[in-house]
C-alpha positions in Angstrom: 20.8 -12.3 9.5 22.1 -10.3 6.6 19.7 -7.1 6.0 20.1 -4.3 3.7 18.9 -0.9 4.9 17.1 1.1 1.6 16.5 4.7 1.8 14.0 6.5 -0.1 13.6 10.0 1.8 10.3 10.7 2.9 9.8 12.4 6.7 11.7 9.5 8.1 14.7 10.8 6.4 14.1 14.3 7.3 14.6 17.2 9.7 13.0 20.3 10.7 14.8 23.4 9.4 15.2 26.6 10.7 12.2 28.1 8.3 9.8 25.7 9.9 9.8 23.2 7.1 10.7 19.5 7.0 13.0 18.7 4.0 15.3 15.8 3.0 19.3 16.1 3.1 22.2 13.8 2.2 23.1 13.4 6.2 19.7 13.5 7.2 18.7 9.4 6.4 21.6 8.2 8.7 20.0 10.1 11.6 17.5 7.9 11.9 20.4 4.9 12.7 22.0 7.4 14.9 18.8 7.8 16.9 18.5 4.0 16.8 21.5 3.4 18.4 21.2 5.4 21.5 17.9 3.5 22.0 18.7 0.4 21.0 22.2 -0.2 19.7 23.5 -0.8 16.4 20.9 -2.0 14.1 23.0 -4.1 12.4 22.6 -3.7 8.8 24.8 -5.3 6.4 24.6 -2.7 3.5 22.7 0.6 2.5 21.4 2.0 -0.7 19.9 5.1 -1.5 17.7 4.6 -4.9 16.5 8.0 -4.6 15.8 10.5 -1.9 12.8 12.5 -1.9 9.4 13.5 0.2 6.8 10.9 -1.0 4.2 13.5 -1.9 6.4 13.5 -5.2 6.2 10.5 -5.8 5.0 8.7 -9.3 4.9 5.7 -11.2 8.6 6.4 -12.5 9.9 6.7 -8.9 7.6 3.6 -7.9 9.1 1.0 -10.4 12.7 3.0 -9.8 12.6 1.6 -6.4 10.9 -2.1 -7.1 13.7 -2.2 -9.9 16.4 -1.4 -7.3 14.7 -4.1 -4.6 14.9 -6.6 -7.9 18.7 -5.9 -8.2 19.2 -5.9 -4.5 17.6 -9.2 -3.9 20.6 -10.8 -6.4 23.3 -10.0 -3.5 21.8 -12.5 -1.0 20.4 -10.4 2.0 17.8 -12.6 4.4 15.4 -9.0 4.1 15.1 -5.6 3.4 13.8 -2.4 4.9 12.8 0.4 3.2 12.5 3.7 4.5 9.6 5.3 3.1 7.3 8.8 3.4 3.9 8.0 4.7 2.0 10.1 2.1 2.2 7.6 -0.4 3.3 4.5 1.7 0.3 2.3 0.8 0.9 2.7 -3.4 4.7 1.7 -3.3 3.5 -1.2 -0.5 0.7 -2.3 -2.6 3.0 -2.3 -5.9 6.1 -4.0 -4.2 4.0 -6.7 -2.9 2.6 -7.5 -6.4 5.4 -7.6 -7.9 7.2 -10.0 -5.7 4.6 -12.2 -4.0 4.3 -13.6 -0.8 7.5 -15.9 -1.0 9.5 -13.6 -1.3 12.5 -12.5 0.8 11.3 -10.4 3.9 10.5 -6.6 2.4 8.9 -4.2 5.5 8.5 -0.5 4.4 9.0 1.8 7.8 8.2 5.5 7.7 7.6 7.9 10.3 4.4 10.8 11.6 7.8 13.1 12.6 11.3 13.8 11.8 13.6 11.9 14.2 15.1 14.4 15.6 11.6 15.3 17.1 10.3 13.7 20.4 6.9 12.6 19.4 8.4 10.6 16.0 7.0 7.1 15.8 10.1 6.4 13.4 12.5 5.0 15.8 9.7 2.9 17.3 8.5 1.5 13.8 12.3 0.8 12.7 12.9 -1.2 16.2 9.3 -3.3 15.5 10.8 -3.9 11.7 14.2 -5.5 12.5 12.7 -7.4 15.5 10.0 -9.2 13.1 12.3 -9.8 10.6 14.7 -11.7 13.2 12.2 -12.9 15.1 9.4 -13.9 13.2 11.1 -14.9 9.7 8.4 -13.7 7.6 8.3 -13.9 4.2 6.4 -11.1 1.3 6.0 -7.3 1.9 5.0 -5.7 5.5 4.6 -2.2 6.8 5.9 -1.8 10.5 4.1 1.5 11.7 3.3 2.5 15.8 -0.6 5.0 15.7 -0.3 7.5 18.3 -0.7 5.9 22.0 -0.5 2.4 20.5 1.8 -0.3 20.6 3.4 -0.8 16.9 2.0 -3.0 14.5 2.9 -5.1 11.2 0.5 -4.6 8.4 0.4 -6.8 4.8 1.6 -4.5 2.4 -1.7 -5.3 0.5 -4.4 -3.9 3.6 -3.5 -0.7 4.2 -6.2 2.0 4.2 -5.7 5.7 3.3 -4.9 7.7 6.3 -8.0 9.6 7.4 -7.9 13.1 7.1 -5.5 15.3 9.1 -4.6 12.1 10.8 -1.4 10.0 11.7 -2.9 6.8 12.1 -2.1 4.0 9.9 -4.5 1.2 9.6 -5.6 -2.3 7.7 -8.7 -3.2 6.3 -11.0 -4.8 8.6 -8.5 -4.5 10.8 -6.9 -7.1 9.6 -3.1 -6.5 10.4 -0.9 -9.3 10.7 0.2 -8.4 14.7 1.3 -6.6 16.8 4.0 -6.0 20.3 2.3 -6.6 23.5 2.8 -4.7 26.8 5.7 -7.2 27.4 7.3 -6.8 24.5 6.3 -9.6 22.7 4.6 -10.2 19.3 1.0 -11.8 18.8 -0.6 -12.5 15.7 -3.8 -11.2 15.3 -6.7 -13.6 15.6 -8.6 -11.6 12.7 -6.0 -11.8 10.5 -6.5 -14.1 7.8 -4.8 -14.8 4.3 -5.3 -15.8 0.9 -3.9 -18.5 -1.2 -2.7 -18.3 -4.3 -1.0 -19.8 -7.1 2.4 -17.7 -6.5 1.8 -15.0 -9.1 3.8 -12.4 -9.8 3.8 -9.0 -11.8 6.3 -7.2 -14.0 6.4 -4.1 -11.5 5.7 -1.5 -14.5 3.1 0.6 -15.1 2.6 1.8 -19.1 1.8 4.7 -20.5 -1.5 2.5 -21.5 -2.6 2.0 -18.3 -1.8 5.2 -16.5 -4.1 6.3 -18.9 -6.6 3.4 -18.6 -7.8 3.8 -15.4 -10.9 6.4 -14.2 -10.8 5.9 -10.0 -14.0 7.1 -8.8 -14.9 8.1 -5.7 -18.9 8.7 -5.2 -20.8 11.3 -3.5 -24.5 12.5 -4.0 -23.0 16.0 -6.3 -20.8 13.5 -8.6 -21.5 14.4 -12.7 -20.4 10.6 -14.0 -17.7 11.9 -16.7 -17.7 10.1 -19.9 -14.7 7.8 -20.2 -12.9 8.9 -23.2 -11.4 6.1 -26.0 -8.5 5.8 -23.6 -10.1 4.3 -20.6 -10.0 0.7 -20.1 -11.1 0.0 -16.8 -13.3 2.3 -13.9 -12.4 1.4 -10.6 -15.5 2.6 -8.1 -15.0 3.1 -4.6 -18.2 2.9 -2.3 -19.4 4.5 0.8 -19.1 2.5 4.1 -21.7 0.4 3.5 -20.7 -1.3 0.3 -23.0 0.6 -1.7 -23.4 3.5 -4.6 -26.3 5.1 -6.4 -27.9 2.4 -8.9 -31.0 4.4 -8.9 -30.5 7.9 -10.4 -31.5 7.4 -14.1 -28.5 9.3 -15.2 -25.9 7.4 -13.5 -27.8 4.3 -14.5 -27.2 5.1 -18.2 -24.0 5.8 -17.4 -23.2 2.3 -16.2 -24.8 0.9 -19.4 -22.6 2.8 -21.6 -19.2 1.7 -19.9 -21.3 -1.9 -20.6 -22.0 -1.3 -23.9 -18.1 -0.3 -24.5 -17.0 -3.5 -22.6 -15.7 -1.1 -20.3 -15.4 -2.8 -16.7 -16.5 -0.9 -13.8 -14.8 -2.4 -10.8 -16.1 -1.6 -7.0 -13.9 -1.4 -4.2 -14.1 -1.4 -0.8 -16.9 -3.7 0.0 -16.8 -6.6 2.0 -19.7 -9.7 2.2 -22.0 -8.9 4.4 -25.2 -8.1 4.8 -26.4 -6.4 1.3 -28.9 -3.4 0.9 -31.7 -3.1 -1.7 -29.2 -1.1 -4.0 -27.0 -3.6 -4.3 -29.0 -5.5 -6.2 -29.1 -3.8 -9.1 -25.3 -4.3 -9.4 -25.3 -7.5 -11.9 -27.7 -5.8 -13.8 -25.1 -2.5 -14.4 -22.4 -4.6 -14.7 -21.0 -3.7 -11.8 -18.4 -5.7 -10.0 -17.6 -5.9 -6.5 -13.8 -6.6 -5.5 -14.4 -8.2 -1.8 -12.3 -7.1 0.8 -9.7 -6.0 -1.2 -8.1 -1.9 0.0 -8.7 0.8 -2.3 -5.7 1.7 -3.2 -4.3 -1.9 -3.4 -7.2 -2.4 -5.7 -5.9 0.8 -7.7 -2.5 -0.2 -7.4 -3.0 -3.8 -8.8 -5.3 -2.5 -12.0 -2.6 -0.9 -13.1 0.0 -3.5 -12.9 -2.7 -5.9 -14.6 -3.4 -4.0 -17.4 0.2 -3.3 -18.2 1.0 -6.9 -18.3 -2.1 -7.1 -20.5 -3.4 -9.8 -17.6 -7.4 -10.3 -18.0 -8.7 -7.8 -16.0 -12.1 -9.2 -15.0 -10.8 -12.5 -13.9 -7.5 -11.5 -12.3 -8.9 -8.2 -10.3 -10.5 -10.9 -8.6 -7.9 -13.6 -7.8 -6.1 -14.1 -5.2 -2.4 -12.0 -5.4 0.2 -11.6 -2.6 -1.2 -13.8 -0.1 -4.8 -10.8 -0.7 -7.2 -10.4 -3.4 
C-alpha cells in the first residue's frame, strides 16, 4: 500500500524546549517516525510533504484551504491514503473542511495529532499514528478519519465530520453521540462500533474555499442566560445557533424573540446546532414560529465548518445545511 506521510506542525511535530515551551522545528516532524520505529518499525511511507509547519492555534482559513489544496495535488501521484499530521487545537475545523471537500469516496485521508510532544512519555502520538496506518491497511476505508487514543483508553477512529470540541482543560477527543466509527480491542483488534451509523448521499462535493463573503457571513452563536442578541449587520448571511444540552434556547424572552423575527424579516436564516431528535421541551415549539431551524445531529463545528463552504459555493443554504454530505448531515 502506497501512503504519503503530510506534515502540518502542530504538538505532534513538536518538542519541549529548554524555556518550558513546546514549539515546532524543521527536524522536529521526523521524530515522531523515529519514535515509531523503535515501537513499531518502519512505518513504511512512500513519500512526505510538508505544506506548512506551524502550531494549529494559528491556524485560519488560508492555511485550511493551503492544506486541502496540497491533499488535491497530492491525490494526482496515486497514493492508496494519506495521513496528516495535525495540532489538536483546531483538529475538528480542518477534519470537518477536508471531509467536505472530498467526500466519502475518496482515497483514505486520517488526520493524527497528539495531547504531548513525542519525545514525552505520556504522548498519545505514537499510539494514534500506529492505530492510523493499521486502519488504513487493514480496514481499506475510504473518506476522511481522525485516529486519536483519550487518556486510559484504547485508540479510536472518528469520521472527520463527528468530532466535538474538546472540553475544557481536557485531552479527550470525542464524536457526537458517541458515534465513532471503532475502535482496537484489548487484543489488538478493531471493532466497529454498533452505534455508529452513516448517511447517504448523492456523492457531493465542495470547492474547499472559503470567501471573503462568507467569512464574513456567518454570526456563530453560542447561548447563555447574560447573552445581548447583537444585530447582524448588512454583511451577515446566515446565524448559526448552538444550543444547550438539551436541544433547546430561550424562545421566550420578548427581546430575543424580536430578535429572531428581525433575522426573519431580513431572510436571514438562523440555523441550530447541536440537537438531536428526541424527546422535545415546551420551548421548542416555538421554533417554526421564529424561524428557527434545527440541524439534527450534525457537530458544531462541522455545522460551522460546512456553512462556510456552502455559502462560498453560493449552494442554497437552507436546503443543503440539511442534506446529507460526507457520508453526515
Amino acid at each position: 500500500m502506497r501512503l504519503l506521510c503530510m506534515f502540518t506542525g502542530g504538538t505532534i511535530g513538536s518538542r519541549l524546549f529548554g524555556d518550558g515551551y513546546i514549539g515546532t522545528t524543521k527536524d522536529a516532524p521526523y521524530l515522531l517516525l523515529e519514535h515509531y520505529a523503535k515501537q513499531h518499525g518502519d512505518a513504511g511511507f512512500a513519500e512526505f510533504a510538508e505544506p506548512y509547519c506551524m502550531l494549529s492555534e494559528n491556524n485560519t482559513a488560508k492555511t485550511v484551504e493551503t492544506l486541502i489544496q496540497a491533499i488535491r495535488a497530492q491525490m494526482q501521484v496515486g497514493y492508496d491514503g494519506i495521513v496528516v499530521t495535525h495540532g489538536t487545537d483546531t483538529l475538528q475545523y480542518s477534519a470537518a473542511a477536508i471531509a467536505y471537500t472530498f467526500g466519502k469516496n475518496s482515497i483514505p485521508i486520517v488526520l493524527v495529532s497528539a495531547n504531548k510532544p513525542v519525545e514525552d512519555a505520556m504522548s498519545n502520538g505514537i499510539d494514534n499514528l500506529h492505530a492510523a496506518l493499521r486502519f488504513l491497511r487493514e480496514e481499506q476505508p475510504h473518506g476522511t478519519w481522525v485516529a486519536y487514543r483519550n487518556p486510559n483508553e484504547l485508540p479510536k477512529i472518528h469520521r472527520a465530520t463527528r468530532l466535538l470540541e474538546h472540553p475544557a482543560c481536557s485531552e479527550r477527543l470525542e464524536s457526537m453521540q458517541n458515534q465513532y466509527y471503532g475502535s482496537y480491542t484489548d487484543t489488538d483488534e478493531f471493532q466497529k462500533n454498533a452505534k455508529y451509523r452513516e448517511q447517504a448521499d448523492a456523492q457531493n462535493v465542495l470547492s474547499g474555499t472559503f470567501t471573503q463573503e462568507a467569512l464574513d457571513g456567518v454570526l456563530w452563536m453560542q447561548p447563555q442566560p447574560f447573552l445581548q442578541y447583537p444585530k447582524p449587520d448588512e454583511r451577515v448571511r446566515a446565524v448559526l445557533l448552538s444550543c444547550y444540552h438539551s436541544g433547546t434556547v430561550n424562545t421566550q424572552d420578548a427581546r430575543i424573540r424580536q430578535w429572531y423575527c428581525d433575522a426573519q424579516n431580513r431572510q436571514i436564516p438562523v440555523l441550530l446546532c447541536g440537537i438531536t431528535k428526541t424527546d422535545a421541551y415546551e420551548s421548542t415549539k416555538a421554533y417554526a414560529k421564529l424561524g428557527i431551524t434545527p440541524l439534527y445531529d450534525i457537530a458544531p463545528i462541522a455545522a460551522y465548518v460546512k456553512l462556510l463552504m456552502l455559502i462560498s459555493d453560493h449552494r442554497d443554504v437552507r436546503t443543503q445545511m440539511r442534506a446529507p454530505l460526507a457520508g453526515d448531515q
